[in-house]
mmCIF file of the N, C-alpha and C atoms, coordinates in Angstrom:
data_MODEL
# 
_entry.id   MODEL 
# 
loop_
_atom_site.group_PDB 
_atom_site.id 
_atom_site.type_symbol 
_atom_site.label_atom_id 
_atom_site.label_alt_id 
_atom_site.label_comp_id 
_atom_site.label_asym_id 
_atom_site.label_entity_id 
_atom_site.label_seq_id 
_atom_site.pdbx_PDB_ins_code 
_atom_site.Cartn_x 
_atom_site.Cartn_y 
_atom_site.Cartn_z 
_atom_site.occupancy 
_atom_site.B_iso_or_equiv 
_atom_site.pdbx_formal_charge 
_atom_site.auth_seq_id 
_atom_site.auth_comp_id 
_atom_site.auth_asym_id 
_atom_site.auth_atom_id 
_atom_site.pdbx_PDB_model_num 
ATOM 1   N N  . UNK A 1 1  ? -19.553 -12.353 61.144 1.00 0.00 ? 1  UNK A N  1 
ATOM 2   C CA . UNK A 1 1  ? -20.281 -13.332 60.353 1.00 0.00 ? 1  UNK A CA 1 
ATOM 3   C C  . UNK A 1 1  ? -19.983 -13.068 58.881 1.00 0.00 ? 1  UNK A C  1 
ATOM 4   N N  . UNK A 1 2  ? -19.797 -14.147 58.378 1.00 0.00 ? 2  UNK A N  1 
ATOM 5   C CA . UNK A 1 2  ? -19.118 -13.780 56.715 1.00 0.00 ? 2  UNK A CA 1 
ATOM 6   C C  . UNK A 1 2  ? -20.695 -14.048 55.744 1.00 0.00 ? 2  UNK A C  1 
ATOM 7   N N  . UNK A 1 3  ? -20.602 -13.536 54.521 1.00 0.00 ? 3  UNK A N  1 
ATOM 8   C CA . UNK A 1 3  ? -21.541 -14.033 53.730 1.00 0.00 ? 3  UNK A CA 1 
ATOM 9   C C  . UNK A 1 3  ? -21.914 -15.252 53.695 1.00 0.00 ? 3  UNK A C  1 
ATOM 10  N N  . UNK A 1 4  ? -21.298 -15.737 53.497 1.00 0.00 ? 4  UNK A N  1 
ATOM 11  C CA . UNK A 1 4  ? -22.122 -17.422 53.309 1.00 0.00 ? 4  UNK A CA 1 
ATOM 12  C C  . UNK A 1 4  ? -23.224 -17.771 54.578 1.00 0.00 ? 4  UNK A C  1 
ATOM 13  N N  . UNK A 1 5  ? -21.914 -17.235 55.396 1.00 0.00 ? 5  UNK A N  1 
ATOM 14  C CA . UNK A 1 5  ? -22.989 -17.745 57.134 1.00 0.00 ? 5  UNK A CA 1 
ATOM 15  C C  . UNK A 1 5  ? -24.259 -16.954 57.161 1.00 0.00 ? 5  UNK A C  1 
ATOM 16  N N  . UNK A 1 6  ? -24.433 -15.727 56.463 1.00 0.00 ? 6  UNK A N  1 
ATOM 17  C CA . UNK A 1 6  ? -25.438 -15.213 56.414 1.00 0.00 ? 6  UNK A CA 1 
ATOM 18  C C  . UNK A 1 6  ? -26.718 -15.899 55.405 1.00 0.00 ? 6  UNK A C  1 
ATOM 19  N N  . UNK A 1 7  ? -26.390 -16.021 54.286 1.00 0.00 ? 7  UNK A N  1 
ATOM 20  C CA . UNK A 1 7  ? -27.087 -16.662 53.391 1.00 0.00 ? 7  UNK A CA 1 
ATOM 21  C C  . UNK A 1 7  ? -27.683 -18.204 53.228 1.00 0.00 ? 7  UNK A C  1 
ATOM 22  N N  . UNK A 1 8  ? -26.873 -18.503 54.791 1.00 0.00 ? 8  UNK A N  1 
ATOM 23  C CA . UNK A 1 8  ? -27.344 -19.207 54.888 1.00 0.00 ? 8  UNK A CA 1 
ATOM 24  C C  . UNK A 1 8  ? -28.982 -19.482 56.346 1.00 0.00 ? 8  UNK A C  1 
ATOM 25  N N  . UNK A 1 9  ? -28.107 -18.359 56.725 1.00 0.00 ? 9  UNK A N  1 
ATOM 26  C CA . UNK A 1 9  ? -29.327 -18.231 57.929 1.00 0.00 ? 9  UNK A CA 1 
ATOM 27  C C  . UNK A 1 9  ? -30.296 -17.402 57.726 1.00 0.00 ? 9  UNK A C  1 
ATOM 28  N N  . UNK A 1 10 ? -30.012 -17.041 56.224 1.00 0.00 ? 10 UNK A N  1 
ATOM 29  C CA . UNK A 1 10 ? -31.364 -16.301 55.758 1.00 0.00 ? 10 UNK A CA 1 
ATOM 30  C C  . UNK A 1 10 ? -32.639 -17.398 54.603 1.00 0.00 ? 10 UNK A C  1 
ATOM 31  N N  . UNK A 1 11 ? -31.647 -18.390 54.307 1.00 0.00 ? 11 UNK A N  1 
ATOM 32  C CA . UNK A 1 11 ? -32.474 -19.396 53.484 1.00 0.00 ? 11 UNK A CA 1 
ATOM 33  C C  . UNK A 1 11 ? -33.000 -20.170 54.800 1.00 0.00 ? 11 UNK A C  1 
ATOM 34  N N  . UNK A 1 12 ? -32.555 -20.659 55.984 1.00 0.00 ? 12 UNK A N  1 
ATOM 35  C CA . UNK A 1 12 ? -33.227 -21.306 56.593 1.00 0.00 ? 12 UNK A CA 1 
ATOM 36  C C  . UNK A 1 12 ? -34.814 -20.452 57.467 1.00 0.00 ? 12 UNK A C  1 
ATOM 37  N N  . UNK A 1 13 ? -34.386 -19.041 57.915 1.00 0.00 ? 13 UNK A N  1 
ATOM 38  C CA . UNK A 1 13 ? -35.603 -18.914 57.932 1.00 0.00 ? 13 UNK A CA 1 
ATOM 39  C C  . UNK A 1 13 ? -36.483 -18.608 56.416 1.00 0.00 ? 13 UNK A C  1 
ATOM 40  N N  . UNK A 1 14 ? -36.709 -18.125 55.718 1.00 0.00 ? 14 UNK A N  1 
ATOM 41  C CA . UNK A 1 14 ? -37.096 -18.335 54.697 1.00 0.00 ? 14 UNK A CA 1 
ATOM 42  C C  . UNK A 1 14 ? -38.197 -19.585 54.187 1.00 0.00 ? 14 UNK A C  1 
ATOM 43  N N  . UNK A 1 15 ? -37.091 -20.615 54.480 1.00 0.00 ? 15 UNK A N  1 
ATOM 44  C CA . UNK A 1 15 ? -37.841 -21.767 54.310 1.00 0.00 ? 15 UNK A CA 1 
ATOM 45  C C  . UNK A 1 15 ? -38.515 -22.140 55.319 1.00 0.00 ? 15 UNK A C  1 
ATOM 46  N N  . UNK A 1 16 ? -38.851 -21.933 56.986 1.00 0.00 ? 16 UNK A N  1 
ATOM 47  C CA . UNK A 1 16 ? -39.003 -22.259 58.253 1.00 0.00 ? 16 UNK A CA 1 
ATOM 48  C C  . UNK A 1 16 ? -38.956 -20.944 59.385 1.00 0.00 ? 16 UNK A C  1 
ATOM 49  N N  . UNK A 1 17 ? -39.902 -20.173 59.143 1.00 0.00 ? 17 UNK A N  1 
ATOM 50  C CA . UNK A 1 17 ? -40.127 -19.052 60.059 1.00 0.00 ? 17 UNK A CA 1 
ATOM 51  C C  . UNK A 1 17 ? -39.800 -18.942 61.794 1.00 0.00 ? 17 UNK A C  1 
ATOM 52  N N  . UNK A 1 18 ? -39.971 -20.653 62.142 1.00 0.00 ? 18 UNK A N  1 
ATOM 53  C CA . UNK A 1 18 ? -39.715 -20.506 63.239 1.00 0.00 ? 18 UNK A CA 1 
ATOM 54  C C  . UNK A 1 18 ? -38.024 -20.740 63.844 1.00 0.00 ? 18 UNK A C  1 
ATOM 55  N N  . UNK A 1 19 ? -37.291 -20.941 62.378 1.00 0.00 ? 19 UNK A N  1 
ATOM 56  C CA . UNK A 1 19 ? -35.514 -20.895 62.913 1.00 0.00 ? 19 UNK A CA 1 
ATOM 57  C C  . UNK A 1 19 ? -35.840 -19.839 63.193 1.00 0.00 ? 19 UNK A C  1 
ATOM 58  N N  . UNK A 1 20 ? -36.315 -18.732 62.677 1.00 0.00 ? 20 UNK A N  1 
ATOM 59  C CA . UNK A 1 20 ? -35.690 -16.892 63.305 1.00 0.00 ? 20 UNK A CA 1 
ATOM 60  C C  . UNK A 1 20 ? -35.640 -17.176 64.946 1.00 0.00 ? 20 UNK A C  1 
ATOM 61  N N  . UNK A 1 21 ? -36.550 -17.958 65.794 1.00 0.00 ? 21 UNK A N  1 
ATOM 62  C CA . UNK A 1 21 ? -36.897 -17.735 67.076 1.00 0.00 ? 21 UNK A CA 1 
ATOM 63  C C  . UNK A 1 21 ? -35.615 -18.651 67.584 1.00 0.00 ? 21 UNK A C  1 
ATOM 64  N N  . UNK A 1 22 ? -35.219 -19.781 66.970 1.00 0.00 ? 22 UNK A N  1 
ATOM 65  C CA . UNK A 1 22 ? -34.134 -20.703 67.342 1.00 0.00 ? 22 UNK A CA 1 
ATOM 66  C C  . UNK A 1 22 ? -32.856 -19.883 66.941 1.00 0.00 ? 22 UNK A C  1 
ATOM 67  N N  . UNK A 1 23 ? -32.283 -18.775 66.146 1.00 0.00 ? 23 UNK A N  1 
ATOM 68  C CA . UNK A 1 23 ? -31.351 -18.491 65.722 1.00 0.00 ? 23 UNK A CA 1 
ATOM 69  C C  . UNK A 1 23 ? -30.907 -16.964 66.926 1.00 0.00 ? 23 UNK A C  1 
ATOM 70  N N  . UNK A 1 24 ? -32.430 -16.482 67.720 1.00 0.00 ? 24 UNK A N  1 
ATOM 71  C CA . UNK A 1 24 ? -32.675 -15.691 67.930 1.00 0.00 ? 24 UNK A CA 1 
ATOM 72  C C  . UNK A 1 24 ? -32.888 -14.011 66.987 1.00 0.00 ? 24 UNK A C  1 
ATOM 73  N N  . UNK A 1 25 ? -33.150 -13.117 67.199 1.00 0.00 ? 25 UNK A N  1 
ATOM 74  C CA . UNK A 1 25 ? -33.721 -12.116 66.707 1.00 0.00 ? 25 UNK A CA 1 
ATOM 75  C C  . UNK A 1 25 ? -32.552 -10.943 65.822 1.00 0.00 ? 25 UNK A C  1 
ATOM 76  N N  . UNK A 1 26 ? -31.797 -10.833 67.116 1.00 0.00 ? 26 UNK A N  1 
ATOM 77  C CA . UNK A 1 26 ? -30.354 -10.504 66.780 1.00 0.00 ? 26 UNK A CA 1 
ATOM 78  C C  . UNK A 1 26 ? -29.512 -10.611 65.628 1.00 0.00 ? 26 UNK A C  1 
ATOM 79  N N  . UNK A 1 27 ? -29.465 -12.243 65.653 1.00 0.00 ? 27 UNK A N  1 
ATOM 80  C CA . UNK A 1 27 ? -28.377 -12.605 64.709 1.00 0.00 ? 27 UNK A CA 1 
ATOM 81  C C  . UNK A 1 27 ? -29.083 -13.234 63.150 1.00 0.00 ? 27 UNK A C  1 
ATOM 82  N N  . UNK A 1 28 ? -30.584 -13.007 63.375 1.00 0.00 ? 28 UNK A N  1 
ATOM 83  C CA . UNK A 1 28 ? -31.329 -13.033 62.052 1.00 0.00 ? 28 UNK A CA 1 
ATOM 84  C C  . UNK A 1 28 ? -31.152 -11.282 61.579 1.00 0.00 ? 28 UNK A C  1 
ATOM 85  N N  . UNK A 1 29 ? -31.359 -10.189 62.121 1.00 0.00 ? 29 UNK A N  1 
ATOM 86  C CA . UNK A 1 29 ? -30.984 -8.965  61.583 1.00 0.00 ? 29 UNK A CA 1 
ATOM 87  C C  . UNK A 1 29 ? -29.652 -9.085  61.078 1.00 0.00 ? 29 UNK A C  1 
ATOM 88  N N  . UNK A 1 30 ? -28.600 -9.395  62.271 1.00 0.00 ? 30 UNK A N  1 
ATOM 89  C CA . UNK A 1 30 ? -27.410 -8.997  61.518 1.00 0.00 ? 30 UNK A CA 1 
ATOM 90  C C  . UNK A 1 30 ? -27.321 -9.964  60.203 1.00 0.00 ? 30 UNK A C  1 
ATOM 91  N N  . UNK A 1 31 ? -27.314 -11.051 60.132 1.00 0.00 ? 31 UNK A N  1 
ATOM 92  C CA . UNK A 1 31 ? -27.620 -11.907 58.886 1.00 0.00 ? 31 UNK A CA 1 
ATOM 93  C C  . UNK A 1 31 ? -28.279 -10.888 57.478 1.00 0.00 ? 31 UNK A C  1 
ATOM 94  N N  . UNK A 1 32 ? -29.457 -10.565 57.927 1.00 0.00 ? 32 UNK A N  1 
ATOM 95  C CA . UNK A 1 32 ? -30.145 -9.823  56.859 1.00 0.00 ? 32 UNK A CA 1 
ATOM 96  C C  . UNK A 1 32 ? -29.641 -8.499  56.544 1.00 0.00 ? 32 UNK A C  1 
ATOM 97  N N  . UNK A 1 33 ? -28.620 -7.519  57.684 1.00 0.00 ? 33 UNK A N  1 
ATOM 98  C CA . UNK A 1 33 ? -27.584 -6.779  56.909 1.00 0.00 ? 33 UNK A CA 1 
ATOM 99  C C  . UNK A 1 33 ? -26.776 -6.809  56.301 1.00 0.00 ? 33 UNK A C  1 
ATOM 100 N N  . UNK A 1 34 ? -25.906 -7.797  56.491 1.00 0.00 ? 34 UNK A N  1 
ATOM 101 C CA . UNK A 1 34 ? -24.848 -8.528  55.614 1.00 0.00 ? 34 UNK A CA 1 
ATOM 102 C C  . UNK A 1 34 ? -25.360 -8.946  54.660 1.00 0.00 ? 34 UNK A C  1 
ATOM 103 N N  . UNK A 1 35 ? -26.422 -9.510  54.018 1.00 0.00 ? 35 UNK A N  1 
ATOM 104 C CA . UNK A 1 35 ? -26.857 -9.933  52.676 1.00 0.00 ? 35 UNK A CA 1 
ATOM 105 C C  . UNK A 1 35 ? -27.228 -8.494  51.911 1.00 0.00 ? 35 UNK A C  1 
ATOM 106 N N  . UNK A 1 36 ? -28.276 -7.824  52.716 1.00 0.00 ? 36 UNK A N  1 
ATOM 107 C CA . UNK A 1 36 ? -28.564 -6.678  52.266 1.00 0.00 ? 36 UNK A CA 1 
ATOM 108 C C  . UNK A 1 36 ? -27.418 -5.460  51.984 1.00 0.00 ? 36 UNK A C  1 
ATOM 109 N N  . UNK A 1 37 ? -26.543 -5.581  52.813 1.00 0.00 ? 37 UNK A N  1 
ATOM 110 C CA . UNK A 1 37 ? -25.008 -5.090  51.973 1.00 0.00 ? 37 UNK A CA 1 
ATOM 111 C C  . UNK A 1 37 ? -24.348 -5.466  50.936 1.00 0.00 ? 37 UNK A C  1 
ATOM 112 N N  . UNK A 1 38 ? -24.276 -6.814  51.165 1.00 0.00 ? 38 UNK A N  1 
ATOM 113 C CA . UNK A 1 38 ? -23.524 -7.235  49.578 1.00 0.00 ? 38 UNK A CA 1 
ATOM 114 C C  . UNK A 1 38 ? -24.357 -6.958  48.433 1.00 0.00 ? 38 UNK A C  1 
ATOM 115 N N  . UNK A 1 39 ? -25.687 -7.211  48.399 1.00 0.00 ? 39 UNK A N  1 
ATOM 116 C CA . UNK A 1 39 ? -26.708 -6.920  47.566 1.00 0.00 ? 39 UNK A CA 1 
ATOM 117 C C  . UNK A 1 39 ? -27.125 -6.028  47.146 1.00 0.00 ? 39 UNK A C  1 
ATOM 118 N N  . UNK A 1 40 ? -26.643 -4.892  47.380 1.00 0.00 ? 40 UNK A N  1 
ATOM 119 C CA . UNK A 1 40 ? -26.484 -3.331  47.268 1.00 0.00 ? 40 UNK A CA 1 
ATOM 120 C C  . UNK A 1 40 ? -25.253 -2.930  46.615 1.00 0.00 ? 40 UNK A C  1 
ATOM 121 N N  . UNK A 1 41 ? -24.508 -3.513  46.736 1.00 0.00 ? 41 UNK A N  1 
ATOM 122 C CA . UNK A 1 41 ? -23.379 -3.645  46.309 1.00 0.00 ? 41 UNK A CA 1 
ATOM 123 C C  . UNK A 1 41 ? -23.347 -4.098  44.837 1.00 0.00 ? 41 UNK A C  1 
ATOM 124 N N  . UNK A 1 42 ? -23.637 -5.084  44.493 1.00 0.00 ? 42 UNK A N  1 
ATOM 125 C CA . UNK A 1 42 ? -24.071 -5.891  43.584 1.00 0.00 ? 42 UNK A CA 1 
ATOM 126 C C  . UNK A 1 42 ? -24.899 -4.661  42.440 1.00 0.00 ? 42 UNK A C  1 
ATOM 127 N N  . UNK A 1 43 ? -26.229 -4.906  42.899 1.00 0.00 ? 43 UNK A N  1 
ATOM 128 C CA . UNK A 1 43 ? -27.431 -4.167  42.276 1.00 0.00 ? 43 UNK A CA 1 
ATOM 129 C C  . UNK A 1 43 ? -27.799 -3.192  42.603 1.00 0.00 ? 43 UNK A C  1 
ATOM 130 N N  . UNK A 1 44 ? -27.200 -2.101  42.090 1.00 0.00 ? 44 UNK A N  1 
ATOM 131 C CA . UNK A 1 44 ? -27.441 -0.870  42.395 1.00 0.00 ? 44 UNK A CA 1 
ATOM 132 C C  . UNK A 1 44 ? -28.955 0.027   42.739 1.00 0.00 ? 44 UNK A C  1 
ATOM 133 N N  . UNK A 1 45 ? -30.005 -1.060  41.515 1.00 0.00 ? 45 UNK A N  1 
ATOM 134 C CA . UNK A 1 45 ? -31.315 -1.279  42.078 1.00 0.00 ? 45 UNK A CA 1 
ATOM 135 C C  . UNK A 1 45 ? -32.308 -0.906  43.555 1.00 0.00 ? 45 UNK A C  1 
ATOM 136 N N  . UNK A 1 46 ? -31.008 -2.282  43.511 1.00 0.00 ? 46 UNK A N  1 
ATOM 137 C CA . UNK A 1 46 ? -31.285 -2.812  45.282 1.00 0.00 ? 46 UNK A CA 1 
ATOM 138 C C  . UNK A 1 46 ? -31.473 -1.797  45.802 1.00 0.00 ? 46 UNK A C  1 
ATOM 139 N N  . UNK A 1 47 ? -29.965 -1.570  46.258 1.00 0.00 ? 47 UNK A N  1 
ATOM 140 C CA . UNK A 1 47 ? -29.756 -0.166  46.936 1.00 0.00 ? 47 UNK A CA 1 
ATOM 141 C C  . UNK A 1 47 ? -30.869 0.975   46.888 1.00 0.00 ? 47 UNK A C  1 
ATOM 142 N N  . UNK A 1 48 ? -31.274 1.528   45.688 1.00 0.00 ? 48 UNK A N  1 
ATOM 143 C CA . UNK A 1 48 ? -31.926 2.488   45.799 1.00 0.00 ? 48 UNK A CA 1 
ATOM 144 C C  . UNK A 1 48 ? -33.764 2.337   46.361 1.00 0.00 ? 48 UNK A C  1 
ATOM 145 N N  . UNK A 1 49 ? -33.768 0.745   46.232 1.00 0.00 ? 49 UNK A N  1 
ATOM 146 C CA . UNK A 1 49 ? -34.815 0.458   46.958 1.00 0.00 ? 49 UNK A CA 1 
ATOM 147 C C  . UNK A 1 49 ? -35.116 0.040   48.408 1.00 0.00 ? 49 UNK A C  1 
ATOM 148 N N  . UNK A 1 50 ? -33.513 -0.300  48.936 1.00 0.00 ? 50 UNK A N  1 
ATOM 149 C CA . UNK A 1 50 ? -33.907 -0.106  50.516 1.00 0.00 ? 50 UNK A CA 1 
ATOM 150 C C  . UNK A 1 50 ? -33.670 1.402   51.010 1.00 0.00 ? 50 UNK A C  1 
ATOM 151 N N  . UNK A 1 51 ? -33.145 2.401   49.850 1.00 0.00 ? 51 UNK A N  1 
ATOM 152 C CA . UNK A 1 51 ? -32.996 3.898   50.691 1.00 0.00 ? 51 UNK A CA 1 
ATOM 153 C C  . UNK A 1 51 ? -34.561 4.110   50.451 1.00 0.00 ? 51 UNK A C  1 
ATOM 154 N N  . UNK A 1 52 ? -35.382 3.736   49.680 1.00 0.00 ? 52 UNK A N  1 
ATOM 155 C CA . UNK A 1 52 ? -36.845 3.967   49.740 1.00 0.00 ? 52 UNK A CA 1 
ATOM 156 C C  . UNK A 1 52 ? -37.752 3.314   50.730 1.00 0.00 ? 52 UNK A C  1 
ATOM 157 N N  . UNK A 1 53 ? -37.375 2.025   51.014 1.00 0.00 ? 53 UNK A N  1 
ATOM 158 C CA . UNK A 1 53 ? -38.253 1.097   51.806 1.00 0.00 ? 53 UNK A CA 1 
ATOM 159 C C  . UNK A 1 53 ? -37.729 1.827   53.165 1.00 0.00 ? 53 UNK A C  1 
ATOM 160 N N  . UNK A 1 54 ? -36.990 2.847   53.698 1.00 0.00 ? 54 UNK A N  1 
ATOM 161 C CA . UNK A 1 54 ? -36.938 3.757   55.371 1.00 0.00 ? 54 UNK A CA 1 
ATOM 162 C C  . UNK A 1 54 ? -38.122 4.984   54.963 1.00 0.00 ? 54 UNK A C  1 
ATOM 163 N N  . UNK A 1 55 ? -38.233 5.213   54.109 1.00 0.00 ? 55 UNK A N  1 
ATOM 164 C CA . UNK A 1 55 ? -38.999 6.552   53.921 1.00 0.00 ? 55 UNK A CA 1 
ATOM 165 C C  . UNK A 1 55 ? -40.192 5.741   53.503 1.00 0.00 ? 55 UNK A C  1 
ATOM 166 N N  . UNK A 1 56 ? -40.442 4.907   52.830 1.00 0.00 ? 56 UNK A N  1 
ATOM 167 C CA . UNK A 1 56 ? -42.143 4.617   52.012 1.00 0.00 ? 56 UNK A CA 1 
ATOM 168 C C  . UNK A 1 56 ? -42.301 3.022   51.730 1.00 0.00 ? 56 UNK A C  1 
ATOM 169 N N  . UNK A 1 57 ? -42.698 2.311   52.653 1.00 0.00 ? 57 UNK A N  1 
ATOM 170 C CA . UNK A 1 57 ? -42.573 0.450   52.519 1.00 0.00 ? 57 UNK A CA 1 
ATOM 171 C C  . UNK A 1 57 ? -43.370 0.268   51.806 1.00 0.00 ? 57 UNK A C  1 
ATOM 172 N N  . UNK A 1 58 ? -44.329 1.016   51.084 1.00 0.00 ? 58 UNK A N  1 
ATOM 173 C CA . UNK A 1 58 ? -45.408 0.558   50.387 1.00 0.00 ? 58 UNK A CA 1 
ATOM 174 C C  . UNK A 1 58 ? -44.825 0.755   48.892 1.00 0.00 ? 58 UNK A C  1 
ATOM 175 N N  . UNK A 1 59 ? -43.703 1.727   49.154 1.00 0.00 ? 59 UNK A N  1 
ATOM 176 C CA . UNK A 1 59 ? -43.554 2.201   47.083 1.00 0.00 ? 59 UNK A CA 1 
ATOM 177 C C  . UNK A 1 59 ? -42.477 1.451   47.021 1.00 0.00 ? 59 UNK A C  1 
ATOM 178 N N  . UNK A 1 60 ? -41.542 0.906   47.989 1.00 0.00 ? 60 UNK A N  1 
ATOM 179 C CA . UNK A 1 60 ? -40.229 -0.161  48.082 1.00 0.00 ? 60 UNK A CA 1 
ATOM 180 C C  . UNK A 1 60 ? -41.212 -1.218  47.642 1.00 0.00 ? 60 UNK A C  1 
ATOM 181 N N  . UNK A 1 61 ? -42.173 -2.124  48.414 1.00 0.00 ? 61 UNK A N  1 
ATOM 182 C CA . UNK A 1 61 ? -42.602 -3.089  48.134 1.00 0.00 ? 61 UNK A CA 1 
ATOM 183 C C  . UNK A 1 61 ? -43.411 -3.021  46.565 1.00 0.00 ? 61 UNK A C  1 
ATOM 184 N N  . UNK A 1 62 ? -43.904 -1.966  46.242 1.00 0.00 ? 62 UNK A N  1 
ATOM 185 C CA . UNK A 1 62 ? -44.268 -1.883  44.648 1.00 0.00 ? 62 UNK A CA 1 
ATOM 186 C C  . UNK A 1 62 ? -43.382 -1.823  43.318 1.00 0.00 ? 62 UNK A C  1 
ATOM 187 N N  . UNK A 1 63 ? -42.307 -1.281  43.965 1.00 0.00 ? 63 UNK A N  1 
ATOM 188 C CA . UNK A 1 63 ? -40.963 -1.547  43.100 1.00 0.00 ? 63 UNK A CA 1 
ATOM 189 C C  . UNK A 1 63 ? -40.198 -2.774  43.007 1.00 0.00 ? 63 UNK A C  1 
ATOM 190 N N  . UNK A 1 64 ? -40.263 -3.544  43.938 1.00 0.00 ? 64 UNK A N  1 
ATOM 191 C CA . UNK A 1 64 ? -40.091 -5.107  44.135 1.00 0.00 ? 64 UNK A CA 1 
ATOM 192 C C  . UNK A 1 64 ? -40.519 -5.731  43.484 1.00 0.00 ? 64 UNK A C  1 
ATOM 193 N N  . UNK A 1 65 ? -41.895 -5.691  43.191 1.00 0.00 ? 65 UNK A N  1 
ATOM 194 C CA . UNK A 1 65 ? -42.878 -6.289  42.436 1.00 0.00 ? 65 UNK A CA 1 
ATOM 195 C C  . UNK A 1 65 ? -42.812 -6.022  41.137 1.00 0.00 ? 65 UNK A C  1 
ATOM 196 N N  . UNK A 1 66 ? -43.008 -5.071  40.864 1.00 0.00 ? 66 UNK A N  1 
ATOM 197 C CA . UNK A 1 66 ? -42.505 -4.461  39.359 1.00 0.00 ? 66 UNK A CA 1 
ATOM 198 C C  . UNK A 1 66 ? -41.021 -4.815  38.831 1.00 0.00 ? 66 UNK A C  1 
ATOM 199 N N  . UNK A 1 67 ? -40.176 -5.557  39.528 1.00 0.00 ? 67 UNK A N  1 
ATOM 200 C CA . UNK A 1 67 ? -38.564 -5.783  39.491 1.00 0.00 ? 67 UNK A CA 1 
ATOM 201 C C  . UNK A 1 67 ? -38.793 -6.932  38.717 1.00 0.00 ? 67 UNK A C  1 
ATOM 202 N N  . UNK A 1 68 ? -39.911 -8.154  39.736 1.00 0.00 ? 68 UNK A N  1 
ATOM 203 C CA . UNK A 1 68 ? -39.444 -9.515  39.249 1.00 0.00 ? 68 UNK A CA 1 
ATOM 204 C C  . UNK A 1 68 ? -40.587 -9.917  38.315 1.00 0.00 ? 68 UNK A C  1 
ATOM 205 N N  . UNK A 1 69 ? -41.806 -8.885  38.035 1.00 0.00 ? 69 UNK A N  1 
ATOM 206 C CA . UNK A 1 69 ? -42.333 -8.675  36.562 1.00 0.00 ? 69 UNK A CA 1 
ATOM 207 C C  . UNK A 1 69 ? -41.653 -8.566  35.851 1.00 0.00 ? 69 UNK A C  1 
ATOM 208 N N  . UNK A 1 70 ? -41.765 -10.230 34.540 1.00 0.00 ? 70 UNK A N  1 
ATOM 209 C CA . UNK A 1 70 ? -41.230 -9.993  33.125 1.00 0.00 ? 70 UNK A CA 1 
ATOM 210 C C  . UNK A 1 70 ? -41.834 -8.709  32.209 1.00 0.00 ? 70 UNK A C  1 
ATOM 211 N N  . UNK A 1 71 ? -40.871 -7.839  32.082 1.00 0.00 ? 71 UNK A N  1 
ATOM 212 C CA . UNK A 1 71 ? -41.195 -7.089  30.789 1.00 0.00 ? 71 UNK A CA 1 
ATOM 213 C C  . UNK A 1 71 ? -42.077 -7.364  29.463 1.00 0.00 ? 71 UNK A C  1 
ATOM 214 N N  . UNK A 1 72 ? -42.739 -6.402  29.490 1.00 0.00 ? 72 UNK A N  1 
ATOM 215 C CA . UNK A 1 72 ? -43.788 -6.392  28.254 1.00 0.00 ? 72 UNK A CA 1 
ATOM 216 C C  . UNK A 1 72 ? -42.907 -6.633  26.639 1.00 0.00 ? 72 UNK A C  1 
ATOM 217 N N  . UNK A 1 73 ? -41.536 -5.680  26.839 1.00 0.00 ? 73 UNK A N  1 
ATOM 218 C CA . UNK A 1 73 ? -41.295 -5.498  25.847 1.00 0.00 ? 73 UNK A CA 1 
ATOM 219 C C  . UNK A 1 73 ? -40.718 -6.965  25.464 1.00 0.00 ? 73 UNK A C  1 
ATOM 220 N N  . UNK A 1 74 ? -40.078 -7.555  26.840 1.00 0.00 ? 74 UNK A N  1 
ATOM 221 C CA . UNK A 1 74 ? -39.417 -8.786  25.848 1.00 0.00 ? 74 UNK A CA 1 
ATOM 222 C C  . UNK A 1 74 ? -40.007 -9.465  24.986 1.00 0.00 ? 74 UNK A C  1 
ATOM 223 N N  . UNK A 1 75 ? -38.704 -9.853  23.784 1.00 0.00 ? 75 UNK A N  1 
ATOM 224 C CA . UNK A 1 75 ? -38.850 -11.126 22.874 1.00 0.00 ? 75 UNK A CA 1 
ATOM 225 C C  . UNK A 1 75 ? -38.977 -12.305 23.393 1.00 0.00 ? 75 UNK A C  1 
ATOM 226 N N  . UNK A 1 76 ? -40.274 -13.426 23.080 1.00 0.00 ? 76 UNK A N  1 
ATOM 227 C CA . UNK A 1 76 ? -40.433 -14.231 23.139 1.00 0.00 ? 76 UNK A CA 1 
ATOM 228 C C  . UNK A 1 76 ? -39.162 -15.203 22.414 1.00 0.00 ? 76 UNK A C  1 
ATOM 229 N N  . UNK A 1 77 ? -38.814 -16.087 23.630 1.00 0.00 ? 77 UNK A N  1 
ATOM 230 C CA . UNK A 1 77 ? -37.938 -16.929 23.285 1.00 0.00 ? 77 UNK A CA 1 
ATOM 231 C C  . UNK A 1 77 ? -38.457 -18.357 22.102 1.00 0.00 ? 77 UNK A C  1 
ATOM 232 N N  . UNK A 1 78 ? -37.805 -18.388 21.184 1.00 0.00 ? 78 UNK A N  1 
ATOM 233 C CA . UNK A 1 78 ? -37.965 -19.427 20.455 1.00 0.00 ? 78 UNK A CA 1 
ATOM 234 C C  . UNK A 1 78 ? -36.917 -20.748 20.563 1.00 0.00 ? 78 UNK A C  1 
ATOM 235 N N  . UNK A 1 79 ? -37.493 -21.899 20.297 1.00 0.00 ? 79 UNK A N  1 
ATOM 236 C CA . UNK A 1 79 ? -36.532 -22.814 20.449 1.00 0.00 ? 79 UNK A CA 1 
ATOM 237 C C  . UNK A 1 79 ? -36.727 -23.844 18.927 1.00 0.00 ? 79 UNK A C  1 
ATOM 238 N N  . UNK A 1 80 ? -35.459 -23.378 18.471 1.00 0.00 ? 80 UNK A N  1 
ATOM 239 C CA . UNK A 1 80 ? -35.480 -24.083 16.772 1.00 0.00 ? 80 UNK A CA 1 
ATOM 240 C C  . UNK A 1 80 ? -34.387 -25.477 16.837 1.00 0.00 ? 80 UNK A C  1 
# 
């Protein structure tokens, strides 16, 4: 299964919980390894937060959260 095919069978369940059961169980994991590989790849981040989410799902999922929190420090964007 190549990326795309994955990304894509990861937006459809996503959007529609019950494709996982139509796609079966299987080929929604392998889907979600292949994204979760390239994406590790990518964002080194990533990576160090799914080697956390096997040992501690609660401090993976708090680091997630804290990821797609805007920063305090940023500058407010102006538009002149």
């Amino acid at each position: 299964m190549k990326l795309r095919q994955a990304r894509k069978i990861m937006k459809n369940i996503r959007l529609n919980p019950r494709m996982e059961s139509l796609y079966g169980i299987g080929r929604a994991m392998k889907a979600n390894a292949i994204c979760i590989h390239h994406y590790a790849r990518v964002d080194r981040r990533i990576k160090d937060i799914n080697i956390i989410a096997n040992q501690d799902p609660l401090l993976a999922l708090k680091l997630l959260i804290a990821k797609d929190k805007p920063s305090d420090f940023a500058e407010p964007k102006t538009s002149a």
